[in-house]
C-alpha positions in Angstrom: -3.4 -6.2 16.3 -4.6 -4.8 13.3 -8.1 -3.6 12.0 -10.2 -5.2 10.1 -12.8 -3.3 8.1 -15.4 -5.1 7.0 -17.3 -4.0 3.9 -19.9 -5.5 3.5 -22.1 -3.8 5.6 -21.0 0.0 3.9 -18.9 -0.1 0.5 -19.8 3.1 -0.4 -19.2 4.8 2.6 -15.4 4.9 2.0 -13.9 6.2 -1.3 -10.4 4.2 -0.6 -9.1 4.6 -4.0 -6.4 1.7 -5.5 -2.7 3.1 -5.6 -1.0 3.1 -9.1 0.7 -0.2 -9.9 3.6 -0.3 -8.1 7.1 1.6 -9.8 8.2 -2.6 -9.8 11.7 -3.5 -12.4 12.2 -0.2 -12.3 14.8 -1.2 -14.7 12.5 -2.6 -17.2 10.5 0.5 -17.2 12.6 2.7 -18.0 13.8 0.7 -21.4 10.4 1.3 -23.0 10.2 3.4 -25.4 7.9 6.5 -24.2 8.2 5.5 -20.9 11.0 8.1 -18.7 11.7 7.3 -15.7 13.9 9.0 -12.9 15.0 7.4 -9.2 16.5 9.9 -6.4 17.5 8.6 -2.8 20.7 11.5 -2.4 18.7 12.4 0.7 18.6 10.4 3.9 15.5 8.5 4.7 13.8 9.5 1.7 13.6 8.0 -2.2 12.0 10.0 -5.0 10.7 8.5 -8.1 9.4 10.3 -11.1 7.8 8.9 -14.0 6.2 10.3 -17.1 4.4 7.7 -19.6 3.9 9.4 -23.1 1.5 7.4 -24.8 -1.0 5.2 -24.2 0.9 2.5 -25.9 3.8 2.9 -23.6 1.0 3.2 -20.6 -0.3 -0.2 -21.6 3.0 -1.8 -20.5 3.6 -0.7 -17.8 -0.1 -0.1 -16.6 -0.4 3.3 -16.5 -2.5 6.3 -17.8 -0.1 8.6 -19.9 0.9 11.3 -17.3 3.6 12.9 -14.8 3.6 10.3 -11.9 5.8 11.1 -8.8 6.0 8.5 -5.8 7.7 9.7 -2.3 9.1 6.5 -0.5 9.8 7.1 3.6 9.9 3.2 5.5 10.4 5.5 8.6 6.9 7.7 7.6 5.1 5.1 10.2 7.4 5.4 13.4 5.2 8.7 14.3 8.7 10.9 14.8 8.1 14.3 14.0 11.8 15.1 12.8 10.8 12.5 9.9 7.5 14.2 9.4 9.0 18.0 9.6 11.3 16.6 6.8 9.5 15.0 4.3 6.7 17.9 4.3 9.7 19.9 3.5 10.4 17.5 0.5 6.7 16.9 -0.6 6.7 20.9 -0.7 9.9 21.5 -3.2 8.8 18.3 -5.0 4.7 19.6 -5.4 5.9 23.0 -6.6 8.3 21.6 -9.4 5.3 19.4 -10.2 3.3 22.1 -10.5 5.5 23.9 -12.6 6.3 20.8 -15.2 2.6 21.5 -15.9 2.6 24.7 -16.8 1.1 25.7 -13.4 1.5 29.5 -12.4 1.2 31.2 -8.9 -1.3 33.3 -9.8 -3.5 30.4 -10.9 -6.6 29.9 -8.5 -6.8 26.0 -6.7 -9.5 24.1 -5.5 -8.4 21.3 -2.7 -10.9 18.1 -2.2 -10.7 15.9 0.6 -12.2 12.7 -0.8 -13.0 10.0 1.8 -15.2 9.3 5.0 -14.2 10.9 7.8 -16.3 8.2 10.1 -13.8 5.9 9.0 -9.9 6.5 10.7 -7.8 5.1 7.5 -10.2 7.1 4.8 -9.9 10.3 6.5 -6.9 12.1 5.2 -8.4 13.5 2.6 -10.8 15.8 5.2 -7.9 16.4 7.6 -5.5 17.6 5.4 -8.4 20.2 4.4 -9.0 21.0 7.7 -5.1 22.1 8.0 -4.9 24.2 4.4 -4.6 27.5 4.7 -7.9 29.2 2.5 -7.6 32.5 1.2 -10.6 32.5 -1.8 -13.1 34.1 0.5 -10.5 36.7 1.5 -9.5 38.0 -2.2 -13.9 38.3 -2.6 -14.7 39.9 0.9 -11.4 41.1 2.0 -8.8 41.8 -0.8 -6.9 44.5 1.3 -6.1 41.9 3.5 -4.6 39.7 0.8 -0.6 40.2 0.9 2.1 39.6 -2.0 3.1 35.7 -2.1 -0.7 34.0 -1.6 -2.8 32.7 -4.2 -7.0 32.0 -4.5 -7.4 28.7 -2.9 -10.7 27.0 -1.9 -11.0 23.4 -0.3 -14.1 20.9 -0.5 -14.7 17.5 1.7 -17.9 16.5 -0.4 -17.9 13.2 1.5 -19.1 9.5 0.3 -21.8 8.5 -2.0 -22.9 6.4 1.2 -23.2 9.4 3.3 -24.5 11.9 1.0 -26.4 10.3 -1.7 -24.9 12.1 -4.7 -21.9 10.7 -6.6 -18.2 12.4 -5.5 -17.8 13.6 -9.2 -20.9 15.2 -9.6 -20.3 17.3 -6.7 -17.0 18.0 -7.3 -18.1 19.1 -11.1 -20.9 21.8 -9.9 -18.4 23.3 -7.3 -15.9 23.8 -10.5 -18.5 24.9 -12.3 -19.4 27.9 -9.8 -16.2 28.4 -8.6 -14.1 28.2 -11.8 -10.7 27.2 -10.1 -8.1 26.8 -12.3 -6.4 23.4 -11.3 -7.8 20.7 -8.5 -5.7 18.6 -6.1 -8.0 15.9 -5.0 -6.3 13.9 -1.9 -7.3 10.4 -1.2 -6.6 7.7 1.2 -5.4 4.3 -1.0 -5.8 0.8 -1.1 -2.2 -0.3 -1.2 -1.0 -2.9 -3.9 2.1 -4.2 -1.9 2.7 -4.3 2.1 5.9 -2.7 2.3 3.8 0.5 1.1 1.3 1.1 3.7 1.8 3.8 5.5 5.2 4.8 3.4 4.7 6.2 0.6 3.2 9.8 -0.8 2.5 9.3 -4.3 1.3 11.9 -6.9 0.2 12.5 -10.4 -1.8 14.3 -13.1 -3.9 11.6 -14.4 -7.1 12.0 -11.8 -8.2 9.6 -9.2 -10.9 6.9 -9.1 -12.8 7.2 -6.1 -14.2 3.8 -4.6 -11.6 1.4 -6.5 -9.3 0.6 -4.3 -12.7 -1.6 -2.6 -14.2 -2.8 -5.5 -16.6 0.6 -6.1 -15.7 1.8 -9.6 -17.3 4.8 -10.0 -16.8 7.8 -12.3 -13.5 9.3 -12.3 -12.5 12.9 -11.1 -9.9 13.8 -14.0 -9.9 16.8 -16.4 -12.2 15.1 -18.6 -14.9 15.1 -16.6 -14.2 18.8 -14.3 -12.9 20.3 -17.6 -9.8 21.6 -15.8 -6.1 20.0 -14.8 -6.5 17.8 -12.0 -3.8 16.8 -9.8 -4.2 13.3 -7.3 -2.6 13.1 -3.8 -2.7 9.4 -2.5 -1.3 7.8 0.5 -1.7 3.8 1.0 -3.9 3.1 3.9 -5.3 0.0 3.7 -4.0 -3.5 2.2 -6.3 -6.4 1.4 -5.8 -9.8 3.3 -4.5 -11.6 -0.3 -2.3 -9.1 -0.7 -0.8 -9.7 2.7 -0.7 -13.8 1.6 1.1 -12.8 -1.5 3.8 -10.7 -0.7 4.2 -13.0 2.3 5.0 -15.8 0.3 7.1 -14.2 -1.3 9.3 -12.9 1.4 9.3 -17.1 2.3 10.8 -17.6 -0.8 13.3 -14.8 -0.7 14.0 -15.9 3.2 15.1 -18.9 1.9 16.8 -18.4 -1.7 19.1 -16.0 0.6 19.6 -18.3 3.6 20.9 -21.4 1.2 22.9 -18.7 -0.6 24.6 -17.5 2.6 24.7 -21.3 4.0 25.3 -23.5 1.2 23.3 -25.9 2.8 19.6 -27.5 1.4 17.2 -26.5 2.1 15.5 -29.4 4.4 19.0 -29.0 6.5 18.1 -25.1 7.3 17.6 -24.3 11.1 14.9 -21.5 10.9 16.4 -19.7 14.1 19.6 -19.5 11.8 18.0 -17.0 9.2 19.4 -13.8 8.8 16.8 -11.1 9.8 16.0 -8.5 7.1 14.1 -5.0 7.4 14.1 -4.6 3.4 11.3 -6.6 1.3 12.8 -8.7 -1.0 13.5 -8.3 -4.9 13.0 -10.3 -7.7 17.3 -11.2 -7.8 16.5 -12.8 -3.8 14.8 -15.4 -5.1 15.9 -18.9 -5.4 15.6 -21.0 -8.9 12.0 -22.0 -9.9 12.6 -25.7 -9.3 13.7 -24.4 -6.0 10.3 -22.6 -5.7 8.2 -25.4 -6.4 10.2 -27.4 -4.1 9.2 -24.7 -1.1 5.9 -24.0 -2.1 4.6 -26.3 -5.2 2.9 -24.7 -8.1 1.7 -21.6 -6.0 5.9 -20.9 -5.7 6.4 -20.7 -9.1 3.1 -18.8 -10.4 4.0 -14.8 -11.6 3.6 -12.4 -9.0 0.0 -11.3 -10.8 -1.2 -14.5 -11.1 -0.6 -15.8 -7.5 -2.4 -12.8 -6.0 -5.0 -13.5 -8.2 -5.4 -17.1 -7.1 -5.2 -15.5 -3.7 -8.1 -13.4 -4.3 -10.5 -15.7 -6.1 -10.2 -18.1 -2.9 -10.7 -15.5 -0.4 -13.6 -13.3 -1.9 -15.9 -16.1 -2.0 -15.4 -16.8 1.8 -15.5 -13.4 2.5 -12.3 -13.1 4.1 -10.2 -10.9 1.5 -10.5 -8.5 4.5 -9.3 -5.2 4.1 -6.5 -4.1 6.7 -4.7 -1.2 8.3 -1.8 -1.1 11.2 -3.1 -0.6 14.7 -1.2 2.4 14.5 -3.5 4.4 12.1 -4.8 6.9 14.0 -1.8 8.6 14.8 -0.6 7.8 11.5 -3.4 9.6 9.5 -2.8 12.8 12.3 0.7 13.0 11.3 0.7 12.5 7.9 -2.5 14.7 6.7 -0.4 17.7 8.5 2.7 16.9 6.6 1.0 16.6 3.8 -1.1 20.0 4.7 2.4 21.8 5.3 3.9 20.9 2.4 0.7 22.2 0.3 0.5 25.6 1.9 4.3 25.9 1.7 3.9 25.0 -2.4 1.2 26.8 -3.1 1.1 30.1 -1.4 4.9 31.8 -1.6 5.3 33.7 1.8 4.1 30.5 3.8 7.8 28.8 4.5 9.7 26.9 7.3 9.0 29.5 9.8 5.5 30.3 9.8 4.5 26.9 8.3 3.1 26.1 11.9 0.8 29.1 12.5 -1.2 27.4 9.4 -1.6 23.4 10.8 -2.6 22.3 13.8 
Protein backbone atom coordinates (compact mmCIF):
# COMPACT_ATOMS: atom_id res chain seq x y z
CA UNK A 1 0.00 0.00 0.00
CA UNK A 2 1.06 3.38 -0.46
CA UNK A 3 1.88 6.28 2.10
CA UNK A 4 -0.01 8.80 2.91
CA UNK A 5 1.55 11.98 4.32
CA UNK A 6 -0.52 14.03 6.05
CA UNK A 7 0.19 17.67 6.21
CA UNK A 8 -1.51 19.14 8.24
CA UNK A 9 0.12 18.47 11.29
CA UNK A 10 3.83 19.91 9.64
CA UNK A 11 3.64 21.81 6.12
CA UNK A 12 6.66 23.38 6.63
CA UNK A 13 8.63 20.65 7.51
CA UNK A 14 9.02 19.41 3.94
CA UNK A 15 10.13 21.70 1.09
CA UNK A 16 8.48 19.25 -1.70
CA UNK A 17 8.74 21.63 -4.55
CA UNK A 18 5.86 21.35 -7.63
CA UNK A 19 7.55 19.80 -10.89
CA UNK A 20 7.43 22.10 -14.07
CA UNK A 21 4.22 21.61 -16.06
CA UNK A 22 4.46 18.66 -17.73
CA UNK A 23 6.45 18.64 -21.59
CA UNK A 24 2.35 17.74 -22.65
CA UNK A 25 1.52 18.20 -26.93
CA UNK A 26 4.83 18.19 -27.27
CA UNK A 27 3.85 19.02 -30.77
CA UNK A 28 2.13 22.16 -29.94
CA UNK A 29 5.06 23.39 -28.13
CA UNK A 30 7.30 23.30 -30.32
CA UNK A 31 5.17 25.57 -33.03
CA UNK A 32 5.38 28.59 -30.79
CA UNK A 33 7.28 31.07 -31.71
CA UNK A 34 10.24 31.41 -29.08
CA UNK A 35 9.55 28.23 -27.75
CA UNK A 36 12.50 25.31 -29.05
CA UNK A 37 12.04 22.22 -28.23
CA UNK A 38 14.05 18.94 -28.79
CA UNK A 39 12.93 14.95 -28.06
CA UNK A 40 15.65 12.14 -27.94
CA UNK A 41 14.73 8.36 -27.19
CA UNK A 42 17.96 6.77 -29.63
CA UNK A 43 18.90 5.16 -26.42
CA UNK A 44 17.18 2.13 -24.79
CA UNK A 45 15.08 2.70 -21.80
CA UNK A 46 15.80 6.28 -21.75
CA UNK A 47 13.96 9.64 -23.41
CA UNK A 48 15.60 13.03 -23.32
CA UNK A 49 13.71 16.21 -23.68
CA UNK A 50 15.16 19.63 -23.97
CA UNK A 51 13.42 22.71 -23.99
CA UNK A 52 14.44 26.38 -24.01
CA UNK A 53 11.57 29.20 -23.74
CA UNK A 54 12.99 32.64 -24.93
CA UNK A 55 10.69 35.04 -23.65
CA UNK A 56 8.28 35.46 -21.23
CA UNK A 57 5.66 35.81 -23.84
CA UNK A 58 6.39 32.46 -25.23
CA UNK A 59 6.71 31.19 -21.32
CA UNK A 60 3.17 32.28 -20.79
CA UNK A 61 1.91 29.65 -23.20
CA UNK A 62 3.26 27.08 -22.41
CA UNK A 63 3.71 27.89 -18.58
CA UNK A 64 7.07 28.25 -18.21
CA UNK A 65 9.79 30.75 -16.84
CA UNK A 66 12.05 31.66 -19.87
CA UNK A 67 15.06 29.17 -19.49
CA UNK A 68 17.04 25.86 -20.61
CA UNK A 69 14.70 23.03 -19.27
CA UNK A 70 15.93 19.39 -19.71
CA UNK A 71 13.57 16.42 -18.50
CA UNK A 72 15.16 12.62 -18.28
CA UNK A 73 12.27 10.09 -18.69
CA UNK A 74 13.17 6.23 -17.28
CA UNK A 75 9.51 4.13 -16.60
CA UNK A 76 12.06 1.46 -15.53
CA UNK A 77 13.94 4.19 -12.89
CA UNK A 78 11.40 2.50 -10.08
CA UNK A 79 12.12 -1.31 -10.55
CA UNK A 80 15.32 -0.71 -8.15
CA UNK A 81 17.75 -2.67 -10.91
CA UNK A 82 21.11 -1.28 -10.62
CA UNK A 83 22.01 -1.83 -14.44
CA UNK A 84 19.19 0.85 -15.07
CA UNK A 85 20.55 3.05 -12.40
CA UNK A 86 24.46 2.54 -13.49
CA UNK A 87 23.01 3.73 -16.90
CA UNK A 88 21.06 6.62 -16.48
CA UNK A 89 23.78 8.23 -13.94
CA UNK A 90 25.96 7.74 -16.90
CA UNK A 91 23.35 9.82 -19.06
CA UNK A 92 22.43 12.44 -16.37
CA UNK A 93 26.41 12.91 -16.31
CA UNK A 94 27.02 13.63 -20.32
CA UNK A 95 23.61 15.40 -20.32
CA UNK A 96 24.55 17.85 -16.80
CA UNK A 97 27.95 18.69 -18.42
CA UNK A 98 26.44 19.86 -21.88
CA UNK A 99 23.98 21.71 -19.70
CA UNK A 100 26.56 23.28 -18.04
CA UNK A 101 28.29 24.18 -20.89
CA UNK A 102 25.09 25.79 -22.87
CA UNK A 103 25.43 28.23 -19.95
CA UNK A 104 28.57 29.39 -20.31
CA UNK A 105 29.71 27.21 -17.32
CA UNK A 106 33.54 26.56 -17.17
CA UNK A 107 35.51 23.82 -15.15
CA UNK A 108 37.32 26.04 -13.31
CA UNK A 109 34.19 27.67 -11.97
CA UNK A 110 33.64 27.06 -8.13
CA UNK A 111 29.95 25.10 -7.18
CA UNK A 112 27.93 25.19 -4.37
CA UNK A 113 25.49 21.91 -4.05
CA UNK A 114 22.14 22.34 -1.74
CA UNK A 115 20.15 19.56 -0.57
CA UNK A 116 16.75 21.11 -0.04
CA UNK A 117 14.20 19.01 1.86
CA UNK A 118 13.63 17.15 5.25
CA UNK A 119 15.51 14.34 5.79
CA UNK A 120 12.83 13.12 8.65
CA UNK A 121 10.72 12.66 5.87
CA UNK A 122 11.73 9.36 3.27
CA UNK A 123 10.24 11.00 -0.06
CA UNK A 124 11.86 14.69 0.73
CA UNK A 125 15.10 13.43 1.35
CA UNK A 126 17.06 13.35 -1.82
CA UNK A 127 18.17 16.48 -1.66
CA UNK A 128 20.42 15.56 1.69
CA UNK A 129 21.43 12.15 0.30
CA UNK A 130 22.62 13.01 -2.79
CA UNK A 131 24.98 15.59 -0.61
CA UNK A 132 25.99 13.04 1.47
CA UNK A 133 27.37 11.10 -1.80
CA UNK A 134 29.13 14.35 -3.57
CA UNK A 135 32.54 14.26 -3.66
CA UNK A 136 33.81 17.95 -1.74
CA UNK A 137 36.93 19.33 -2.52
CA UNK A 138 36.50 23.38 -1.31
CA UNK A 139 38.09 22.64 1.97
CA UNK A 140 40.96 20.81 0.24
CA UNK A 141 41.99 23.72 -2.31
CA UNK A 142 41.97 26.19 1.33
CA UNK A 143 43.75 23.70 3.78
CA UNK A 144 45.30 21.31 1.45
CA UNK A 145 45.99 22.59 -2.18
CA UNK A 146 48.96 20.14 -2.73
CA UNK A 147 46.65 17.59 -2.49
CA UNK A 148 44.32 18.97 -5.19
CA UNK A 149 45.15 17.06 -8.64
CA UNK A 150 44.47 18.24 -12.34
CA UNK A 151 40.69 17.45 -13.40
CA UNK A 152 38.74 18.58 -9.89
CA UNK A 153 37.06 21.73 -9.32
CA UNK A 154 36.08 23.90 -5.80
CA UNK A 155 32.86 22.41 -4.76
CA UNK A 156 30.98 22.89 -1.45
CA UNK A 157 27.50 21.27 -0.58
CA UNK A 158 24.87 22.60 2.02
CA UNK A 159 21.55 20.62 3.50
CA UNK A 160 20.15 23.88 5.25
CA UNK A 161 17.07 21.89 6.12
CA UNK A 162 13.13 23.15 6.43
CA UNK A 163 11.77 26.28 7.72
CA UNK A 164 9.88 23.82 10.11
CA UNK A 165 13.01 22.46 11.46
CA UNK A 166 15.25 25.31 11.68
CA UNK A 167 13.22 28.46 11.96
CA UNK A 168 14.89 30.50 9.26
CA UNK A 169 13.58 30.57 5.63
CA UNK A 170 15.69 28.07 3.01
CA UNK A 171 16.61 31.23 0.87
CA UNK A 172 17.91 33.23 3.42
CA UNK A 173 20.31 30.67 4.38
CA UNK A 174 21.19 29.68 1.25
CA UNK A 175 21.91 33.64 0.44
CA UNK A 176 24.41 34.16 3.54
CA UNK A 177 26.36 30.90 2.65
CA UNK A 178 26.77 32.51 -1.15
CA UNK A 179 27.50 35.48 0.33
CA UNK A 180 30.68 34.08 2.39
CA UNK A 181 31.51 31.49 0.22
CA UNK A 182 31.13 33.30 -3.17
CA UNK A 183 30.55 30.09 -5.40
CA UNK A 184 30.21 30.74 -8.79
CA UNK A 185 27.05 28.73 -9.84
CA UNK A 186 24.44 26.65 -7.37
CA UNK A 187 22.67 23.33 -8.12
CA UNK A 188 19.91 23.20 -5.61
CA UNK A 189 18.30 19.39 -5.64
CA UNK A 190 14.81 18.91 -4.62
CA UNK A 191 12.42 16.23 -4.12
CA UNK A 192 8.88 17.20 -6.33
CA UNK A 193 5.40 17.06 -6.09
CA UNK A 194 4.55 15.37 -9.32
CA UNK A 195 1.87 16.85 -11.79
CA UNK A 196 0.93 13.51 -13.52
CA UNK A 197 1.22 9.79 -12.16
CA UNK A 198 3.11 8.22 -14.87
CA UNK A 199 5.96 10.65 -13.45
CA UNK A 200 6.67 9.54 -10.03
CA UNK A 201 9.44 8.10 -9.50
CA UNK A 202 10.56 8.35 -13.46
CA UNK A 203 11.74 11.23 -14.36
CA UNK A 204 15.03 13.51 -13.61
CA UNK A 205 14.22 16.91 -14.66
CA UNK A 206 16.52 19.92 -14.81
CA UNK A 207 16.72 23.63 -15.47
CA UNK A 208 18.15 27.15 -15.00
CA UNK A 209 15.27 28.93 -13.83
CA UNK A 210 15.61 28.25 -9.79
CA UNK A 211 13.30 26.23 -7.67
CA UNK A 212 10.49 27.18 -5.27
CA UNK A 213 10.81 25.49 -2.18
CA UNK A 214 7.47 24.48 -0.32
CA UNK A 215 5.15 24.65 -3.54
CA UNK A 216 4.68 21.48 -4.58
CA UNK A 217 2.38 21.43 -0.86
CA UNK A 218 0.81 24.57 -0.95
CA UNK A 219 4.00 26.55 0.94
CA UNK A 220 5.02 29.34 -1.44
CA UNK A 221 7.78 30.75 -0.14
CA UNK A 222 10.63 32.89 -1.65
CA UNK A 223 12.38 31.50 -4.47
CA UNK A 224 16.14 30.31 -4.67
CA UNK A 225 16.96 31.67 -8.36
CA UNK A 226 19.78 34.08 -9.44
CA UNK A 227 17.81 36.94 -8.50
CA UNK A 228 17.76 36.48 -5.19
CA UNK A 229 21.62 34.53 -4.56
CA UNK A 230 22.95 36.96 -7.29
CA UNK A 231 24.59 34.06 -9.09
CA UNK A 232 23.39 31.27 -11.89
CA UNK A 233 21.44 28.72 -10.26
CA UNK A 234 20.76 25.47 -11.57
CA UNK A 235 17.43 23.08 -10.16
CA UNK A 236 17.61 19.26 -9.90
CA UNK A 237 14.05 17.81 -9.22
CA UNK A 238 12.87 14.31 -9.07
CA UNK A 239 8.86 13.62 -8.60
CA UNK A 240 8.28 12.06 -5.27
CA UNK A 241 5.03 12.57 -4.24
CA UNK A 242 1.52 12.97 -6.22
CA UNK A 243 -1.60 14.37 -4.68
CA UNK A 244 -4.79 12.15 -4.31
CA UNK A 245 -6.76 14.48 -7.18
CA UNK A 246 -4.14 14.04 -9.21
CA UNK A 247 -4.39 10.30 -8.90
CA UNK A 248 -8.51 10.81 -9.68
CA UNK A 249 -7.65 12.75 -12.67
CA UNK A 250 -5.28 10.97 -14.60
CA UNK A 251 -7.33 7.94 -13.65
CA UNK A 252 -10.13 8.97 -15.36
CA UNK A 253 -8.55 9.59 -17.95
CA UNK A 254 -6.87 6.33 -18.57
CA UNK A 255 -10.93 5.06 -18.16
CA UNK A 256 -11.61 7.07 -21.00
CA UNK A 257 -8.64 6.03 -23.09
CA UNK A 258 -9.32 2.22 -21.89
CA UNK A 259 -12.35 2.49 -23.56
CA UNK A 260 -11.98 4.85 -26.73
CA UNK A 261 -9.28 2.02 -27.61
CA UNK A 262 -11.31 -1.06 -26.70
CA UNK A 263 -14.49 0.09 -28.98
CA UNK A 264 -11.81 0.94 -31.57
CA UNK A 265 -10.20 -2.50 -31.51
CA UNK A 266 -13.89 -4.16 -31.00
CA UNK A 267 -16.25 -2.26 -32.97
CA UNK A 268 -18.65 -2.91 -30.52
CA UNK A 269 -20.61 -0.12 -27.97
CA UNK A 270 -19.80 0.50 -25.46
CA UNK A 271 -22.53 -0.97 -23.04
CA UNK A 272 -21.74 -4.49 -25.06
CA UNK A 273 -17.85 -4.35 -23.74
CA UNK A 274 -16.78 -7.34 -21.45
CA UNK A 275 -14.27 -5.56 -19.16
CA UNK A 276 -12.12 -8.87 -18.83
CA UNK A 277 -11.85 -8.33 -22.71
CA UNK A 278 -9.69 -5.08 -22.48
CA UNK A 279 -6.47 -5.04 -23.80
CA UNK A 280 -3.86 -4.36 -20.99
CA UNK A 281 -1.60 -1.35 -21.56
CA UNK A 282 1.79 -0.36 -19.66
CA UNK A 283 1.91 3.19 -21.53
CA UNK A 284 -0.45 6.15 -20.16
CA UNK A 285 -2.61 7.22 -22.64
CA UNK A 286 -2.47 10.32 -25.08
CA UNK A 287 -4.74 12.78 -26.07
CA UNK A 288 -5.29 10.67 -29.90
CA UNK A 289 -6.63 7.46 -27.37
CA UNK A 290 -9.48 9.12 -26.55
CA UNK A 291 -12.90 8.47 -27.68
CA UNK A 292 -15.23 11.44 -29.22
CA UNK A 293 -16.62 13.97 -26.57
CA UNK A 294 -20.24 12.72 -26.90
CA UNK A 295 -18.58 9.48 -26.23
CA UNK A 296 -17.00 10.99 -23.10
CA UNK A 297 -20.03 12.32 -21.67
CA UNK A 298 -21.65 9.14 -22.31
CA UNK A 299 -18.77 7.34 -19.97
CA UNK A 300 -18.49 9.82 -17.57
CA UNK A 301 -21.11 12.90 -17.97
CA UNK A 302 -19.82 16.42 -17.75
CA UNK A 303 -16.72 15.51 -15.67
CA UNK A 304 -15.65 13.34 -19.15
CA UNK A 305 -15.64 16.07 -21.22
CA UNK A 306 -14.11 18.93 -18.96
CA UNK A 307 -10.15 20.01 -20.15
CA UNK A 308 -7.60 18.16 -18.45
CA UNK A 309 -6.95 21.58 -16.22
CA UNK A 310 -10.23 22.04 -15.31
CA UNK A 311 -11.19 18.48 -14.15
CA UNK A 312 -8.29 18.32 -11.84
CA UNK A 313 -9.30 21.39 -10.62
CA UNK A 314 -12.85 20.25 -9.83
CA UNK A 315 -10.94 17.34 -8.30
CA UNK A 316 -9.12 19.47 -6.05
CA UNK A 317 -11.78 21.98 -4.83
CA UNK A 318 -13.82 18.75 -3.60
CA UNK A 319 -11.13 17.05 -1.94
CA UNK A 320 -9.21 20.02 -0.07
CA UNK A 321 -12.23 20.94 1.85
CA UNK A 322 -12.56 17.27 3.18
CA UNK A 323 -9.13 17.08 3.78
CA UNK A 324 -8.44 14.17 1.75
CA UNK A 325 -6.34 15.70 -1.32
CA UNK A 326 -3.79 13.43 0.44
CA UNK A 327 -0.45 13.63 -0.71
CA UNK A 328 1.09 10.16 -1.87
CA UNK A 329 4.22 8.21 -2.60
CA UNK A 330 4.76 4.23 -3.77
CA UNK A 331 5.50 1.90 -0.92
CA UNK A 332 8.63 1.44 -2.55
CA UNK A 333 10.17 4.83 -1.65
CA UNK A 334 12.76 4.03 0.43
CA UNK A 335 14.70 2.10 -1.74
CA UNK A 336 13.80 4.32 -4.43
CA UNK A 337 15.14 7.59 -2.86
CA UNK A 338 18.65 5.27 -1.98
CA UNK A 339 18.96 4.52 -5.49
CA UNK A 340 18.26 7.42 -7.15
CA UNK A 341 20.11 10.19 -4.84
CA UNK A 342 23.37 7.95 -5.78
CA UNK A 343 22.62 8.05 -9.43
CA UNK A 344 22.00 11.28 -9.27
CA UNK A 345 25.28 11.80 -6.88
CA UNK A 346 27.36 9.85 -9.62
CA UNK A 347 26.41 11.55 -12.30
CA UNK A 348 27.28 15.04 -10.55
CA UNK A 349 30.75 14.05 -9.50
CA UNK A 350 31.34 12.47 -12.89
CA UNK A 351 30.13 16.17 -14.58
CA UNK A 352 31.61 18.22 -12.48
CA UNK A 353 35.04 17.24 -11.47
CA UNK A 354 36.96 15.78 -14.85
CA UNK A 355 39.20 12.78 -13.57
CA UNK A 356 36.10 11.20 -11.61
CA UNK A 357 34.68 8.67 -14.54
CA UNK A 358 33.17 5.14 -14.95
CA UNK A 359 35.89 3.54 -13.06
CA UNK A 360 36.42 5.38 -9.95
CA UNK A 361 32.91 6.77 -9.89
CA UNK A 362 32.25 4.20 -7.00
CA UNK A 363 35.11 5.14 -4.55
CA UNK A 364 33.03 8.58 -4.32
CA UNK A 365 29.17 7.07 -3.47
CA UNK A 366 28.22 4.81 -1.13
Amino acid sequence: MAHNIDLSGYSIRTDLALEAHELAQQQNQSSIEGVWLQADDSEPNIKVTRVHVESEEAGKEIGKLPGHYLTIEVPKLRDNDTSIEEQVAKRFSLEFAMFLKQLGITEDKKALVVGLGNWNVTPDALGPMVVENLLITRHLYTLAPETVGEGYREVSALSPGVLGITGIETSEIIFGVVEKSKPDFVICIDALASRALHRVNTTIQISDTGIHPGSGVGNKRKAIDQATLGVPVIAIGVPTVVFASTIVNDAITYLLGHFGQSMVESKRAFNKLALSTLPERKEPYSEEDMPDMESRKTFMGLVGSLPEEEKRQLIHEVLRPLGQDLVVTPKEVDDFIEGVANVIATGLNRALHSAVNEENSGSYTH
